[in-house]
N, C-alpha and C positions, 0 to 999 in steps of 0.2 A: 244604377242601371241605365237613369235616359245619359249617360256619361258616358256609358261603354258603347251606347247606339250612336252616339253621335261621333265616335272615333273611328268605329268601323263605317259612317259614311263618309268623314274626312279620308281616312283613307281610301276608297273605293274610287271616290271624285277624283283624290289627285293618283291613281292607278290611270283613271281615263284619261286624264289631262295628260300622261304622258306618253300613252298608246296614240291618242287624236296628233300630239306633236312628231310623235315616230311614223306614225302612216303619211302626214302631210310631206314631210321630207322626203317619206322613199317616193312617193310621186313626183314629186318636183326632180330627184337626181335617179331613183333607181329604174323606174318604167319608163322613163318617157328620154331616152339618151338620144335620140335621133331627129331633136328639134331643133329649127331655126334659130336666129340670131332674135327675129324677133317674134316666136313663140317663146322661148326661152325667158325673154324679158317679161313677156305676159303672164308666164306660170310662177315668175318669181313674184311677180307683184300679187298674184292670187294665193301662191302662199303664205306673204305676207300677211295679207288682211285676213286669212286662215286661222293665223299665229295669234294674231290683235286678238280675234275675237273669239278662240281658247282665254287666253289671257284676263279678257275682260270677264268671261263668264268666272274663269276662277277666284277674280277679285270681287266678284259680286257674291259668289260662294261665301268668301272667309269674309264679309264686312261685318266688322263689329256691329252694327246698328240695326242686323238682322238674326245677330247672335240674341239669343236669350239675356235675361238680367245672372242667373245665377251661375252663368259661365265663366263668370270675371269677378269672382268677390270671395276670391278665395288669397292667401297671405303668400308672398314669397319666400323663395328658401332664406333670408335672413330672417323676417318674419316670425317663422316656423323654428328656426333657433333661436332666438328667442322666447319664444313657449316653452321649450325645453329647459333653459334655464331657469326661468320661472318658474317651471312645475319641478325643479330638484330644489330649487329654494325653499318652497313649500312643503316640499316632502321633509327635509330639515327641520323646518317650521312644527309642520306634525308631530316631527317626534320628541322635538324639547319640550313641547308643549302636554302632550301626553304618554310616553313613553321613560325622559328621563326621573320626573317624578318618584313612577313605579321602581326604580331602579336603586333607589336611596338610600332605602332602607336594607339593601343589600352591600353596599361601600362598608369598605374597613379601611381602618389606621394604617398607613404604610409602615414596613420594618424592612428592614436590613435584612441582607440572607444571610443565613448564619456563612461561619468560617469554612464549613467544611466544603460550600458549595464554592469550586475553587475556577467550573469552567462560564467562560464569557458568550452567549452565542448574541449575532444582531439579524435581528431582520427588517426586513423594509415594506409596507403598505404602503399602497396608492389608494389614496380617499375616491371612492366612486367607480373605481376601475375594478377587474376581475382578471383573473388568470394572464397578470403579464409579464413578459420573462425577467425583467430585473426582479420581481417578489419573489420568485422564487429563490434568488440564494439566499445565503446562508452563513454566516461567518463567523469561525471559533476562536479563542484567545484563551490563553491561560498562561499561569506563569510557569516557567521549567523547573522553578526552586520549591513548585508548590508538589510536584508530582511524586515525588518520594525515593527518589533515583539517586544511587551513589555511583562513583568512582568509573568504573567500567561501562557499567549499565548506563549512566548520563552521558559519557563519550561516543557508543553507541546508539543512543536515542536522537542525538543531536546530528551525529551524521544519517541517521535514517532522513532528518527533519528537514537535510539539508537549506534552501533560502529562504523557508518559510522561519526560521529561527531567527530570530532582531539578538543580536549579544549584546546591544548597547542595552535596551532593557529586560532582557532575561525574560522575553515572551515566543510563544509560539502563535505564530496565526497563520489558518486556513480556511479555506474558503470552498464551500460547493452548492453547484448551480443543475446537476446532471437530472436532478429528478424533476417531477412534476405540480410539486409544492414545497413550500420553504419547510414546513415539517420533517417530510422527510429528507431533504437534505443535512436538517438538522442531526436524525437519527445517524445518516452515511458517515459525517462529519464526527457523531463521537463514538460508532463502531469504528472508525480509522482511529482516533487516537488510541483506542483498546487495542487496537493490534501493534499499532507503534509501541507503546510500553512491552507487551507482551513480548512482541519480537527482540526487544532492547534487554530483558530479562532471560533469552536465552543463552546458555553458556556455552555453544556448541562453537560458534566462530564469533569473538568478539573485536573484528577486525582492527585489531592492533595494528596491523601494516599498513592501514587507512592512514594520513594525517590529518589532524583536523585543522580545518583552516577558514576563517571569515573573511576572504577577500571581495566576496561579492556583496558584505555590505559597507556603507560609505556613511563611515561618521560625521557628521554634522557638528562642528564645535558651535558653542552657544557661547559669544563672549560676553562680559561683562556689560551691565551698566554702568556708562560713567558716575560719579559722583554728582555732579555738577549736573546732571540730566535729573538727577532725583527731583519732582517739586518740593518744596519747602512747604510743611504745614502752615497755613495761616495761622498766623495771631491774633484772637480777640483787643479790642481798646478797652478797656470798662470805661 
C-alpha cells in the first residue's frame, strides 16, 4: 500500500514539474512577443534560473538518501529469474523426494505390443511447458504390407496415399496438427486411415486409368563399406 502512495506522488510531482516547465516557456515566447532586445535577454535569464530551480527541486524530490530503506532492497529482473528457477528446481526436488516413491509400487515389467497392433503413432512433450503448438501433432506410420489389401484395392489405397507412401520402405506416414491436442489429432489421424482403406475397398471406380507412379520420391542408395574401412578385432597376447 505505502508503495502505491508513493507512486501516485511520484507521479503527481513530475505532472507539476512539467506543467511549471510549460507555463515558464509560454511566458518567456507566448505573452510577452513584444519585448526589447534587452528585456528579451532578461526574461531569458529569468527563465533560466526558473528552469534551474524546477530542476533542483526535482532532484531533491527523487534523492535516494531521502528515499526510505525499504525502497531499494528489492532483486532485479535477473535476480527474480533466478528465483524462478530455483523454485522449479525445488519443486522437482519435491517430487522425487515424495511423490516418486508412491509411484513404485504401481510400475510394471515392460512388454512388446503384440502383433496385431500394426499402427505407429508419435508425439512430442515439452517438459514444463503447456498447450504449445508443436505438442500438439501427431504422427502415424504403419506398414502398407500390414493392412490386408490385395491386388486392386493396394493400387487404389496407394494412389489415394499418394507422397505420403515411402515405396522404398513400404510405409505410410501422416501427420496432423489441426486440433487442439495431440490426442485428438491422434483420433483424426486413424479416423483417416479407416476411411482410406474403406474408400480403397470400394468397387465402384477402381481407377485403372490412374498410373501409378513414384517419382516424387528420391532413392537414396546406401553404398557399401569398404573392406579395408572395417576395424580389425584386437587380439589378445596371453
Amino acid at each position: 500500500m505505502s508503495s502505491i502512495i508513493t507512486q501516485h506522488i511520484r507521479l503527481g510531482h513530475t505532472v507539476r514539474f512539467v506543467r511549471d516547465l510549460h507555463a515558464s516557456s509560454i511566458q518567456l515566447v507566448g505573452r510577452r512577443k513584444r519585448l526589447t532586445r534587452k528585456e528579451l535577454k532578461a526574461s531569458a535569464m529569468a527563465a533560466r534560473k526558473e528552469h534551474s530551480r524546477i530542476y533542483e527541486e526535482e532532484d531533491q524530490f527523487f534523492d535516494m538518501e531521502e528515499m526510505t530503506e525499504w525502497e531499494y532492497d528489492d532483486h532485479h529482473t535477473f535476480g527474480h529469474l533466478l528465483l524462478d528457477s530455483v523454485r522449479d528446481v525445488r519443486k522437482y526436488l519435491r517430487q522425487i523426494q515424495f511423490e516418486h516413491p508412491t509411484l513404485a509400487k504401481h510400475a510394471k515389467p515392460f512388454q512388446l505390443p503384440p502383433k496385431q497392433n500394426i499402427l505407429q503413432f508419435e508425439r512430442s512433450f515439452t517438459m514444463g511447458e503447456k498447450f504449445l503448438a508443436q505438442d500438439r501433432k501427431a504422427v502415424l506410420r504403419v506398414k502398407v504390407a500390414q493392412l490386408g489389401l490385395k491386388d486392386l484395392e493396394l493400387r487404389k489405397f496407394l494412389l489415394l496415399a499418394g507422397v505420403r507412401y515411402n515405396p522404398e520402405t513400404d510405409e505410410l506416414k501422416m501427420s496432423e496438427s489441426r486440433e487442439t491436442t495431440s490426442l485428438l489429432n491422434k483420433k483424426r489421424l486413424a479416423d483417416t486411415l479407416v476411411s482410406l482403406i474403406t474408400e480403397a475397398k470400394k468397387k465402384d471406380d477402381m481407377f485403372t486409368d490412374v498410373p501409378l507412379e513414384f517419382s516424387y520420391h528420391k532413392y537414396k542408395p546406401s553404398p557399401a563399406l569398404p573392406a579395408e574401412w572395417v576395424p580389425k578385432p584386437k587380439t589378445t597376447q596371453s
